[in-house]
PDB file with one MODEL, atoms N, CA, C and O in Angstrom:
MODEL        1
ATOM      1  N   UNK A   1     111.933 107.519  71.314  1.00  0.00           N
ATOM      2  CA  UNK A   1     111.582 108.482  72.328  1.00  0.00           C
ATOM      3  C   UNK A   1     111.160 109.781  71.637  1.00  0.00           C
ATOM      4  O   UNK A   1     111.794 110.247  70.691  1.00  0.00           O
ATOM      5  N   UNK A   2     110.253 110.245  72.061  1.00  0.00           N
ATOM      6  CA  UNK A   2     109.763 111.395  71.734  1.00  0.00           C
ATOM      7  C   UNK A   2     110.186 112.860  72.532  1.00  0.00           C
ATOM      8  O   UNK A   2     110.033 112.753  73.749  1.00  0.00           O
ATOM      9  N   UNK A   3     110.432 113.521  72.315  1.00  0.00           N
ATOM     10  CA  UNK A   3     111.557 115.377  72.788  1.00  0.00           C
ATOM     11  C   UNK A   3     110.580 115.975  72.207  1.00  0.00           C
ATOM     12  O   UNK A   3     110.305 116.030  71.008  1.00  0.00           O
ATOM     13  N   UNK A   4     109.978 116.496  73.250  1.00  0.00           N
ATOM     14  CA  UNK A   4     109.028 117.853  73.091  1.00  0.00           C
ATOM     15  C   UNK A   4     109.932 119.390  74.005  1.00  0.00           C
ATOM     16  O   UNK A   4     110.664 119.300  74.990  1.00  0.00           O
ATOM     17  N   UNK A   5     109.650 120.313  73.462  1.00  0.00           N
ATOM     18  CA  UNK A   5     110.194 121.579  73.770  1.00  0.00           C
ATOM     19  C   UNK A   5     108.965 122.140  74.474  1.00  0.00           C
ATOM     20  O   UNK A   5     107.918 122.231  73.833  1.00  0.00           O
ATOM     21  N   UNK A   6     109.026 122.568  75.897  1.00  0.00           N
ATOM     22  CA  UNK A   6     108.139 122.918  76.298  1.00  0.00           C
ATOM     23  C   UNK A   6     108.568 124.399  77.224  1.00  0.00           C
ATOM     24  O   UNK A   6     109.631 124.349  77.844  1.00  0.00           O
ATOM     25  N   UNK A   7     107.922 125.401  77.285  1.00  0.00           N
ATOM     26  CA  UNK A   7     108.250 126.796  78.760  1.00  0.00           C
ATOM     27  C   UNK A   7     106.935 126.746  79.415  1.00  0.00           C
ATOM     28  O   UNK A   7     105.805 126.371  79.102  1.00  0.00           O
ATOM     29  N   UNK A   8     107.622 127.366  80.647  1.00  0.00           N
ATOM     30  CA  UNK A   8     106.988 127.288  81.398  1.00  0.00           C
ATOM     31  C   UNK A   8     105.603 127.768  81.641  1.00  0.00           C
ATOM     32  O   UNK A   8     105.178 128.813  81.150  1.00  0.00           O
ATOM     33  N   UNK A   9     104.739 126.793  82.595  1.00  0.00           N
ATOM     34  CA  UNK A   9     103.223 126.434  82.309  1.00  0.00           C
ATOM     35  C   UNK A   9     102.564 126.107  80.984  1.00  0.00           C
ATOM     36  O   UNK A   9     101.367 126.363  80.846  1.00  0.00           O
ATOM     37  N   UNK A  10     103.390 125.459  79.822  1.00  0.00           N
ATOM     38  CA  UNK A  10     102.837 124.869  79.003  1.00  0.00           C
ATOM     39  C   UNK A  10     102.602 123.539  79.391  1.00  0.00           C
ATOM     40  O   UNK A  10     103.144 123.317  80.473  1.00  0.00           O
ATOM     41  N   UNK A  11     101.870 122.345  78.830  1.00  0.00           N
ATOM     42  CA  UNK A  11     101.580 121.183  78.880  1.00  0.00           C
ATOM     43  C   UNK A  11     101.924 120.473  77.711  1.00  0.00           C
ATOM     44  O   UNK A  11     102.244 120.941  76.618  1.00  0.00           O
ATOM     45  N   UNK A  12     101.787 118.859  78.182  1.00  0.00           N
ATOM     46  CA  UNK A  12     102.064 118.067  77.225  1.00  0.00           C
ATOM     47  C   UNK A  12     101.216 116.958  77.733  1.00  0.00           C
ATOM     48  O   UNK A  12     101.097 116.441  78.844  1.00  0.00           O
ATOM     49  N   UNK A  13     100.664 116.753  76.574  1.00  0.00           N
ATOM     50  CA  UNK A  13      99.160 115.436  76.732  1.00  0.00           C
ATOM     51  C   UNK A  13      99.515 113.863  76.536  1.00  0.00           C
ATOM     52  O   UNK A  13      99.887 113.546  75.406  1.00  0.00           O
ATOM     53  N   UNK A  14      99.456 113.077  77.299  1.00  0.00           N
ATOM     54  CA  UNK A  14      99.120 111.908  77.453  1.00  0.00           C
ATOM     55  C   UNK A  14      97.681 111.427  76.973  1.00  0.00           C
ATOM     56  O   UNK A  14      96.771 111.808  77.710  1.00  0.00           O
ATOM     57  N   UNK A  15      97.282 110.612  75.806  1.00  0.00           N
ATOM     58  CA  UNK A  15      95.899 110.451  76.338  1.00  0.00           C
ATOM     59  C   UNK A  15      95.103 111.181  75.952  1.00  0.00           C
ATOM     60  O   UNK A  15      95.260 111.976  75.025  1.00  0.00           O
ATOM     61  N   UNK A  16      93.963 110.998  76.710  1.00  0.00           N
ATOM     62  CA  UNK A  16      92.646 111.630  77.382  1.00  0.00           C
ATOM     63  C   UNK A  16      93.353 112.299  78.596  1.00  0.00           C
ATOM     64  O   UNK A  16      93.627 113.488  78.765  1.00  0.00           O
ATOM     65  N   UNK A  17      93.583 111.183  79.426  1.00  0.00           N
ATOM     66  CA  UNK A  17      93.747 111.522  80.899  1.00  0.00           C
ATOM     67  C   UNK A  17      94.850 112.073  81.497  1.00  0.00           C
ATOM     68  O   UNK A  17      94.893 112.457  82.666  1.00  0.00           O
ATOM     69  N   UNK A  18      95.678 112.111  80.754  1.00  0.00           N
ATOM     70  CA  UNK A  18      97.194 112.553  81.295  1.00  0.00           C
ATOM     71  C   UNK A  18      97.870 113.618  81.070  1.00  0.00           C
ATOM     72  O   UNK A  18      98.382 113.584  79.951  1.00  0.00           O
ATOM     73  N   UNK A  19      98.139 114.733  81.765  1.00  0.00           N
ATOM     74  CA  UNK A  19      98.817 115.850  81.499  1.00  0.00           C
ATOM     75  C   UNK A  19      99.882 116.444  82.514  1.00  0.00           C
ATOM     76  O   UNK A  19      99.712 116.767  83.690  1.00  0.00           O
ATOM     77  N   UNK A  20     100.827 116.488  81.871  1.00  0.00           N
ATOM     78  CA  UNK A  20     102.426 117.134  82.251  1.00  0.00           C
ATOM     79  C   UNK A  20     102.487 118.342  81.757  1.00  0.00           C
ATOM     80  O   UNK A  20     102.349 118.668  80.578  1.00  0.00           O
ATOM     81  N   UNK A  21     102.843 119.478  83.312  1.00  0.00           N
ATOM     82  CA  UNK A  21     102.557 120.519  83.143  1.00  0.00           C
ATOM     83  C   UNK A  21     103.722 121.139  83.790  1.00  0.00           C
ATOM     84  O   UNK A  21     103.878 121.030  85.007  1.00  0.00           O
ATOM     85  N   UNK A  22     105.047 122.172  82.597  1.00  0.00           N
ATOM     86  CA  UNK A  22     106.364 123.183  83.353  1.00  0.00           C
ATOM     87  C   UNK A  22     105.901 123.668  84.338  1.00  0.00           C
ATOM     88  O   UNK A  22     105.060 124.550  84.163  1.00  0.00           O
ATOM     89  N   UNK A  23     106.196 123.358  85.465  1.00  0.00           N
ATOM     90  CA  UNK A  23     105.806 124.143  86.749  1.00  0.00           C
ATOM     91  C   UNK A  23     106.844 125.136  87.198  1.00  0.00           C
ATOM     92  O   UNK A  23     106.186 126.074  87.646  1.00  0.00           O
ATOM     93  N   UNK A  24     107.996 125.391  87.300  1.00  0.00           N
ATOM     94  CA  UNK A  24     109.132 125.906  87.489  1.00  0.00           C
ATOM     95  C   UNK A  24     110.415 125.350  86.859  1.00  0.00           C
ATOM     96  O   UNK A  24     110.740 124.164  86.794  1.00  0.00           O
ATOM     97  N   UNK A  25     111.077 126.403  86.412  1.00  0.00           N
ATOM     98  CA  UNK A  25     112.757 125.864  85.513  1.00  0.00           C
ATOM     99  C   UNK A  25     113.407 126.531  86.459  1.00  0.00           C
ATOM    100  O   UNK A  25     112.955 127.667  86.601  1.00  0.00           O
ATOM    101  N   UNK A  26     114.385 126.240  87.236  1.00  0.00           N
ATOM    102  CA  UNK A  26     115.827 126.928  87.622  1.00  0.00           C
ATOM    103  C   UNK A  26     117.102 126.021  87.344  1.00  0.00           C
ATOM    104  O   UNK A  26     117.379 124.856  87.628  1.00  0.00           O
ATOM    105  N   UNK A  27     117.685 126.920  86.750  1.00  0.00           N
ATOM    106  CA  UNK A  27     119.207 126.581  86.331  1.00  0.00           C
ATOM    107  C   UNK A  27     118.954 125.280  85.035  1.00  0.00           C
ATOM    108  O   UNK A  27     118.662 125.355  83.842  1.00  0.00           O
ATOM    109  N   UNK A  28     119.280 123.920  86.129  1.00  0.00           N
ATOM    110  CA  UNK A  28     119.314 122.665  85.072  1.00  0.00           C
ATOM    111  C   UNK A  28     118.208 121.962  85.708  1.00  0.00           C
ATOM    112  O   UNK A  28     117.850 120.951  85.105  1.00  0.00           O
ATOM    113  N   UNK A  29     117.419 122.319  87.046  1.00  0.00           N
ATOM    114  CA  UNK A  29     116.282 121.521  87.281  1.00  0.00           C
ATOM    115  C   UNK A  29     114.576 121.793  86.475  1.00  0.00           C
ATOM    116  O   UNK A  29     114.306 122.875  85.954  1.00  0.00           O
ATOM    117  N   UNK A  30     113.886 120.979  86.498  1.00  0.00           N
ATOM    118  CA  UNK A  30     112.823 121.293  86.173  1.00  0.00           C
ATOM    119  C   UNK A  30     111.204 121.088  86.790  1.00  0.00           C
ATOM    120  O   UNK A  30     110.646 120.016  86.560  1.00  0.00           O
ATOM    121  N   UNK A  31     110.640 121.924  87.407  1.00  0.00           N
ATOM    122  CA  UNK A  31     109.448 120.933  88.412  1.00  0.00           C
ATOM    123  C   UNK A  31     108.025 120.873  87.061  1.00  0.00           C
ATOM    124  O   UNK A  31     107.481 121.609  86.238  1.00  0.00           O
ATOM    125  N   UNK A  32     107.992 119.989  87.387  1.00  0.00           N
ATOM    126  CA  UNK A  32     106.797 119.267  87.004  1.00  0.00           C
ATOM    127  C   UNK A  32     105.804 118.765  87.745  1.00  0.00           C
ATOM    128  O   UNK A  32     105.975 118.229  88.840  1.00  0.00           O
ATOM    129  N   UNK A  33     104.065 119.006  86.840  1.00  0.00           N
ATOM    130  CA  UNK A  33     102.996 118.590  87.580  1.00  0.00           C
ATOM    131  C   UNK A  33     102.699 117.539  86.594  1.00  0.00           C
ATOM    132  O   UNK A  33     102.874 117.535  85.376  1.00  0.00           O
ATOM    133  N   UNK A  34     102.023 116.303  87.689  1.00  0.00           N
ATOM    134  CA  UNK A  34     101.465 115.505  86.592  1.00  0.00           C
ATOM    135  C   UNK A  34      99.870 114.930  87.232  1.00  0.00           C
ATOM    136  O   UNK A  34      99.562 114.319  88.255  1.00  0.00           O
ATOM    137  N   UNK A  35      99.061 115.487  86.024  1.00  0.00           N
ATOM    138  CA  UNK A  35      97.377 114.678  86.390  1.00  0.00           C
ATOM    139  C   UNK A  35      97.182 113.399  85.650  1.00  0.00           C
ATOM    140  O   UNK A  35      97.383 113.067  84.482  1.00  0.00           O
ATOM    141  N   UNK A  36      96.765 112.839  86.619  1.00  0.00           N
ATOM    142  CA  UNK A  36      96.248 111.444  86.280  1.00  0.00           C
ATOM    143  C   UNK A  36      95.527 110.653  86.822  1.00  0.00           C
ATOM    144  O   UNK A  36      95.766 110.501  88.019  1.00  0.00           O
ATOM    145  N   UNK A  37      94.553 109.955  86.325  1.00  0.00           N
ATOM    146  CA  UNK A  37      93.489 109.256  87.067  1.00  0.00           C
ATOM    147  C   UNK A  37      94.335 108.605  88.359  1.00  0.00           C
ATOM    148  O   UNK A  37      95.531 108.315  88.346  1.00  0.00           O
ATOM    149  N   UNK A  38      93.342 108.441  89.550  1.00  0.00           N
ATOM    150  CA  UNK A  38      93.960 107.680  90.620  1.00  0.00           C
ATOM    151  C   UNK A  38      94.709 106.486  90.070  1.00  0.00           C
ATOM    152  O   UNK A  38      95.895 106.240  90.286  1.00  0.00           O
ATOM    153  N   UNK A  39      93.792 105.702  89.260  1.00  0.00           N
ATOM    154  CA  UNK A  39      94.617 104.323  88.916  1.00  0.00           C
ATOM    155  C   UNK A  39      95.640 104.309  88.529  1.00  0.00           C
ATOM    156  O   UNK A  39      96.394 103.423  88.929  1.00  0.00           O
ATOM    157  N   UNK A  40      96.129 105.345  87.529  1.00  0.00           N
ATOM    158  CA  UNK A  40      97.346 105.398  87.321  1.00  0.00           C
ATOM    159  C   UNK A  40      98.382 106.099  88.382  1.00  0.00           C
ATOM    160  O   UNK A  40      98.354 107.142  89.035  1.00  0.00           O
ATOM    161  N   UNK A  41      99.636 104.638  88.182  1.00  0.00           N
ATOM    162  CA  UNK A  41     100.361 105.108  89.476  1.00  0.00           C
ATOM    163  C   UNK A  41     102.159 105.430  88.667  1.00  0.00           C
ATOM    164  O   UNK A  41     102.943 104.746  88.009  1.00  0.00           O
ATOM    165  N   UNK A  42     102.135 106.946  89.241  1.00  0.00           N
ATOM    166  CA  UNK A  42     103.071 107.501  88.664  1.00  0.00           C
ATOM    167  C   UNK A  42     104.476 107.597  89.313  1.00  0.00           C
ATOM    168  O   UNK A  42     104.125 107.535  90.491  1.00  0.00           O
ATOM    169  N   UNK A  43     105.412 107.672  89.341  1.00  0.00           N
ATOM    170  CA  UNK A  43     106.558 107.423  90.399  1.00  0.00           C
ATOM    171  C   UNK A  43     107.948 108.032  89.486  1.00  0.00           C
ATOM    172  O   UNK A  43     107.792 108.063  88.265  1.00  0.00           O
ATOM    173  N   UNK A  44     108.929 108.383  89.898  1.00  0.00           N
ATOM    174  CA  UNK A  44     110.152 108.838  89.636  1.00  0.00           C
ATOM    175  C   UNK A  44     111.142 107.436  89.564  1.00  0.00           C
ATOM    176  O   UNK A  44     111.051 106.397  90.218  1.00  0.00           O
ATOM    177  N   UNK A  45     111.952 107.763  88.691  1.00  0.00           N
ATOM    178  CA  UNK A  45     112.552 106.549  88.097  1.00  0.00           C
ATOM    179  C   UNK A  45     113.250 105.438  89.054  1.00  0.00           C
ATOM    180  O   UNK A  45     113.405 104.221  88.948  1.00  0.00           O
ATOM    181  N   UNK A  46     113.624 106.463  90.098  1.00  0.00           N
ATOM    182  CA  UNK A  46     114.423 105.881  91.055  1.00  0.00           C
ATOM    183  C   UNK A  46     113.527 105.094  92.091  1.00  0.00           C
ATOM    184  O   UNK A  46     113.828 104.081  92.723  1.00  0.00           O
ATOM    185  N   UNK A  47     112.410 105.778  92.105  1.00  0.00           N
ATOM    186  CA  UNK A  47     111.300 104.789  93.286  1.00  0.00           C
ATOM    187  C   UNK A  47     110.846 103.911  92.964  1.00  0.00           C
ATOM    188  O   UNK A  47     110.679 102.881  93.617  1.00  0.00           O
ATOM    189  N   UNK A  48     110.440 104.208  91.495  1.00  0.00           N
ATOM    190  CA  UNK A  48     110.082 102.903  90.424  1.00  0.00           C
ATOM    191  C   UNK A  48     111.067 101.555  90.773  1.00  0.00           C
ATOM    192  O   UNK A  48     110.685 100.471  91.213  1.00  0.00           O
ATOM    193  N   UNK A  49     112.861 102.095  90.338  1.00  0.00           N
ATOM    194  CA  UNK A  49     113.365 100.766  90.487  1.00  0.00           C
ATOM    195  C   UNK A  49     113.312 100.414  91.870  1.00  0.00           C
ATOM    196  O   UNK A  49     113.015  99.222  91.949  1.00  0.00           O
ATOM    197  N   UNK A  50     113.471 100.938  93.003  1.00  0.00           N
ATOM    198  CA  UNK A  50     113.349 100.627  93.923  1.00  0.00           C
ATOM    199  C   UNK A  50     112.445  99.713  94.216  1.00  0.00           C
ATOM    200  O   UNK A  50     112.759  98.582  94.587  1.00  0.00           O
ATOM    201  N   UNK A  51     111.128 100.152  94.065  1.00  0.00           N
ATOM    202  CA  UNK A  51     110.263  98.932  94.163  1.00  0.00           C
ATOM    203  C   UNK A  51     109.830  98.098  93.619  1.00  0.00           C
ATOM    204  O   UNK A  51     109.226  97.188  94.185  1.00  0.00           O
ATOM    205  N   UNK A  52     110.043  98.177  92.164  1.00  0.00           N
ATOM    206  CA  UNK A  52     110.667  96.701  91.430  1.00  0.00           C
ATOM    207  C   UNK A  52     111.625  95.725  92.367  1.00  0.00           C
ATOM    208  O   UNK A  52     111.233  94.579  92.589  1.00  0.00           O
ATOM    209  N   UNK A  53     112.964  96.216  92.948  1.00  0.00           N
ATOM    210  CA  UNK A  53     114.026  95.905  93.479  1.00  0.00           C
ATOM    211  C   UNK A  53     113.446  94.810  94.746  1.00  0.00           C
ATOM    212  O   UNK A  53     113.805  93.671  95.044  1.00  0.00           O
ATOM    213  N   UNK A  54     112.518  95.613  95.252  1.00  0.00           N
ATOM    214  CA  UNK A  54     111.580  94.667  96.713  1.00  0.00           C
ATOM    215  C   UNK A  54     110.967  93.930  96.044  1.00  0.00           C
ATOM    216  O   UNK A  54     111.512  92.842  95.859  1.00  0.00           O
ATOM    217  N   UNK A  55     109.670  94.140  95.421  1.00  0.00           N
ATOM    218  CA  UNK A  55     108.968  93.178  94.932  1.00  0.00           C
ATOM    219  C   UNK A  55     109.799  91.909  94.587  1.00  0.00           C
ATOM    220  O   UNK A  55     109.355  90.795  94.862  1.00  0.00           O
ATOM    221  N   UNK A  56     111.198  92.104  93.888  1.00  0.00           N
ATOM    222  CA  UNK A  56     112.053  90.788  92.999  1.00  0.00           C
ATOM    223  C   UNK A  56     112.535  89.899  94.415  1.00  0.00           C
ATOM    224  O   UNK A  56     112.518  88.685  94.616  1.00  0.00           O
ATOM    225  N   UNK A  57     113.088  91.353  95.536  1.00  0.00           N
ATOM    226  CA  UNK A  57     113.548  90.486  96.523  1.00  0.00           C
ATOM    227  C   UNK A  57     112.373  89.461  97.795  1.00  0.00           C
ATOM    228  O   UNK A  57     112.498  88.558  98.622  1.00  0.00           O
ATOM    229  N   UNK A  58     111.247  90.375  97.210  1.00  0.00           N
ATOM    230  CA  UNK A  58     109.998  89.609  98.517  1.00  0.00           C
ATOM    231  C   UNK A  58     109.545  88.569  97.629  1.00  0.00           C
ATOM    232  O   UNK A  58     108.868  87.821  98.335  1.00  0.00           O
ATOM    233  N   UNK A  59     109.564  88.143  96.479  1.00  0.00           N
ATOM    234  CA  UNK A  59     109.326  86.939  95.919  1.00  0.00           C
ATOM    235  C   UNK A  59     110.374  86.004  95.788  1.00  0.00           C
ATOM    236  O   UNK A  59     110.131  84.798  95.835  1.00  0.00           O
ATOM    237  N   UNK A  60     111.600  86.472  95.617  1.00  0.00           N
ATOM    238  CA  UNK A  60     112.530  85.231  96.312  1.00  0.00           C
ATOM    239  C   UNK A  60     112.510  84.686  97.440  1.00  0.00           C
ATOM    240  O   UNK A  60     112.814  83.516  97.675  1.00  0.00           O
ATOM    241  N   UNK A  61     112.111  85.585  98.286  1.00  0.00           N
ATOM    242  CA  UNK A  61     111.980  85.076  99.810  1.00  0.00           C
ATOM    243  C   UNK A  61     111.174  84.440 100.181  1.00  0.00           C
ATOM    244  O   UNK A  61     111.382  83.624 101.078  1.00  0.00           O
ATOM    245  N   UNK A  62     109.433  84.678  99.350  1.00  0.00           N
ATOM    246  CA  UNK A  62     108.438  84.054  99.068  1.00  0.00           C
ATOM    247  C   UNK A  62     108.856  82.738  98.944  1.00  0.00           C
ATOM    248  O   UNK A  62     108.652  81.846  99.768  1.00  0.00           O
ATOM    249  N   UNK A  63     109.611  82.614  97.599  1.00  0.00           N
ATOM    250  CA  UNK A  63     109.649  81.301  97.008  1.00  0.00           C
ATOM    251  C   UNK A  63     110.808  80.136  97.783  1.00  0.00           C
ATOM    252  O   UNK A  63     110.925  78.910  97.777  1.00  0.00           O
ATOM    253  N   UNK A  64     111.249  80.822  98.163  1.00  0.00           N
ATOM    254  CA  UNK A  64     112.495  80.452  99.626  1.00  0.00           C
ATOM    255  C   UNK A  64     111.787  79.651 100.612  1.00  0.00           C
ATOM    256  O   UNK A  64     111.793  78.462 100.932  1.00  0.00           O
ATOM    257  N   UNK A  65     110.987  81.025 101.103  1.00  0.00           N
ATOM    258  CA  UNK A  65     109.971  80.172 102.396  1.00  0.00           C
ATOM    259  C   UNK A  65     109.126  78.953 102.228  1.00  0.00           C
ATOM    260  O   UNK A  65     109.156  78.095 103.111  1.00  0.00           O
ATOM    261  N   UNK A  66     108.082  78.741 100.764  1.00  0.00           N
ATOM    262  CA  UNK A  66     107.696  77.812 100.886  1.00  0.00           C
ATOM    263  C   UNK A  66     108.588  76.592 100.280  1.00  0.00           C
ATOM    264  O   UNK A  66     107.953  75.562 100.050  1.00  0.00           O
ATOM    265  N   UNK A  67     109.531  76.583 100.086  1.00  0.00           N
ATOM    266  CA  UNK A  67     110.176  75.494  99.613  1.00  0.00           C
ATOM    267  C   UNK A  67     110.895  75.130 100.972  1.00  0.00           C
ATOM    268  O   UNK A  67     111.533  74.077 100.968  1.00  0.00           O
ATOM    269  N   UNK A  68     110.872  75.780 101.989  1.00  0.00           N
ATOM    270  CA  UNK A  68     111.364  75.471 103.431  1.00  0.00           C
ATOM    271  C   UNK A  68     110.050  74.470 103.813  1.00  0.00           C
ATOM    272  O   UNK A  68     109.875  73.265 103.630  1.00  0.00           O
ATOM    273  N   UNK A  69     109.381  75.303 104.298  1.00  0.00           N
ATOM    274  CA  UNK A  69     107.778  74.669 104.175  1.00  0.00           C
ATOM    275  C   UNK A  69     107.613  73.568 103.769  1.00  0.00           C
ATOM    276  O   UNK A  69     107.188  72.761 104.596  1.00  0.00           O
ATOM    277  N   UNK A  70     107.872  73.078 102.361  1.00  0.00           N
ATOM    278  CA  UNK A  70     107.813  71.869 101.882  1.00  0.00           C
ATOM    279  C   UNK A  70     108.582  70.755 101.873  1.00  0.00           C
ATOM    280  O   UNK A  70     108.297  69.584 101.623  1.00  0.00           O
ATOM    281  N   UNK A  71     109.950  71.465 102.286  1.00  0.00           N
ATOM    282  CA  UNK A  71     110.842  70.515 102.882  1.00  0.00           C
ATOM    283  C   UNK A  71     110.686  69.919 104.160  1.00  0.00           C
ATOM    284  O   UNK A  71     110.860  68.728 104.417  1.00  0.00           O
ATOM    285  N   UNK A  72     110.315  70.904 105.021  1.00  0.00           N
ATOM    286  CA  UNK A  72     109.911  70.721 106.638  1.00  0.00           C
ATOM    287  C   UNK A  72     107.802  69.423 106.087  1.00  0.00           C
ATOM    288  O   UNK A  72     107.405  68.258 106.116  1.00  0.00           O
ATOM    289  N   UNK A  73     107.564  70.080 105.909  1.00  0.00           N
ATOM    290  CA  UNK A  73     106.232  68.827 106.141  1.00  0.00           C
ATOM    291  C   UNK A  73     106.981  67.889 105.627  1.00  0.00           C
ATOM    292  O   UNK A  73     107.357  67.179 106.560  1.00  0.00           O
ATOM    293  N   UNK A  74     107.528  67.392 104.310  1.00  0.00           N
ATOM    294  CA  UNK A  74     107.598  65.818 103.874  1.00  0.00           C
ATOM    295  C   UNK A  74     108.624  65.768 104.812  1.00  0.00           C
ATOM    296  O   UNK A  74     108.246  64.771 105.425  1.00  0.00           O
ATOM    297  N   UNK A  75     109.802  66.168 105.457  1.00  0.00           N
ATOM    298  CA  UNK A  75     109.951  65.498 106.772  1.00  0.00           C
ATOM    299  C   UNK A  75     108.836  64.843 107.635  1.00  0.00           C
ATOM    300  O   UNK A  75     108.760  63.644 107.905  1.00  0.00           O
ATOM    301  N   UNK A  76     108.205  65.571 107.923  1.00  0.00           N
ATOM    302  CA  UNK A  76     107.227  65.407 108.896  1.00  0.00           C
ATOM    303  C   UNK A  76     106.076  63.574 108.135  1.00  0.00           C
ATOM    304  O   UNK A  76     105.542  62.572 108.611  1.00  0.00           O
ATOM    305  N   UNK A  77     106.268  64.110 106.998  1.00  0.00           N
ATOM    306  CA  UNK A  77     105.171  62.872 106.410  1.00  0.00           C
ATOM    307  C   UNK A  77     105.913  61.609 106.137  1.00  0.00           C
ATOM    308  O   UNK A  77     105.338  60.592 105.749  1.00  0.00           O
ATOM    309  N   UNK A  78     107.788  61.722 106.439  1.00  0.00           N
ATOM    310  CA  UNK A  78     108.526  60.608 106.550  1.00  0.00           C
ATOM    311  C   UNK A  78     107.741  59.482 107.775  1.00  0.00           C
ATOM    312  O   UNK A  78     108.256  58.394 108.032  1.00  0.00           O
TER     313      UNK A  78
ENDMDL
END
């Protein structure tokens, strides 16, 4: 991991395309701006796992349903 020391309204470069910029410090928080091409999709750690968390659970369910599916027709093709 890389620890850069940064105050406020300095930046830190990603890239070409990517820049993280001190927007405000109070106390122990810190706001941050971040530019980046549309394609890149940026998210906070916690939303990140979160929707990892769905995606894992809508493909079990995925894979749930059609194995219902496939149980239900070869009934049907008995």
């Amino acid at each position: 991991m890389l620890i850069l020391s940064r105050k406020l309204n300095e930046k830190i470069r990603i890239g070409e395309d990517i820049s993280v910029t001190i927007i405000e410090i109070r106390g122990e928080q810190v706001k941050i701006g971040v530019e980046a091409p549309k394609h890149v999709k940026v998210f906070r750690q916690e939303v990140f796992a979160a929707v990892q968390q769905e995606n894992r659970a809508a493909a079990v369910s995925s894979a749930n349903l059609d194995a219902l599916r496939l149980d239900s027709l070869a009934g049907l093709l008995k």
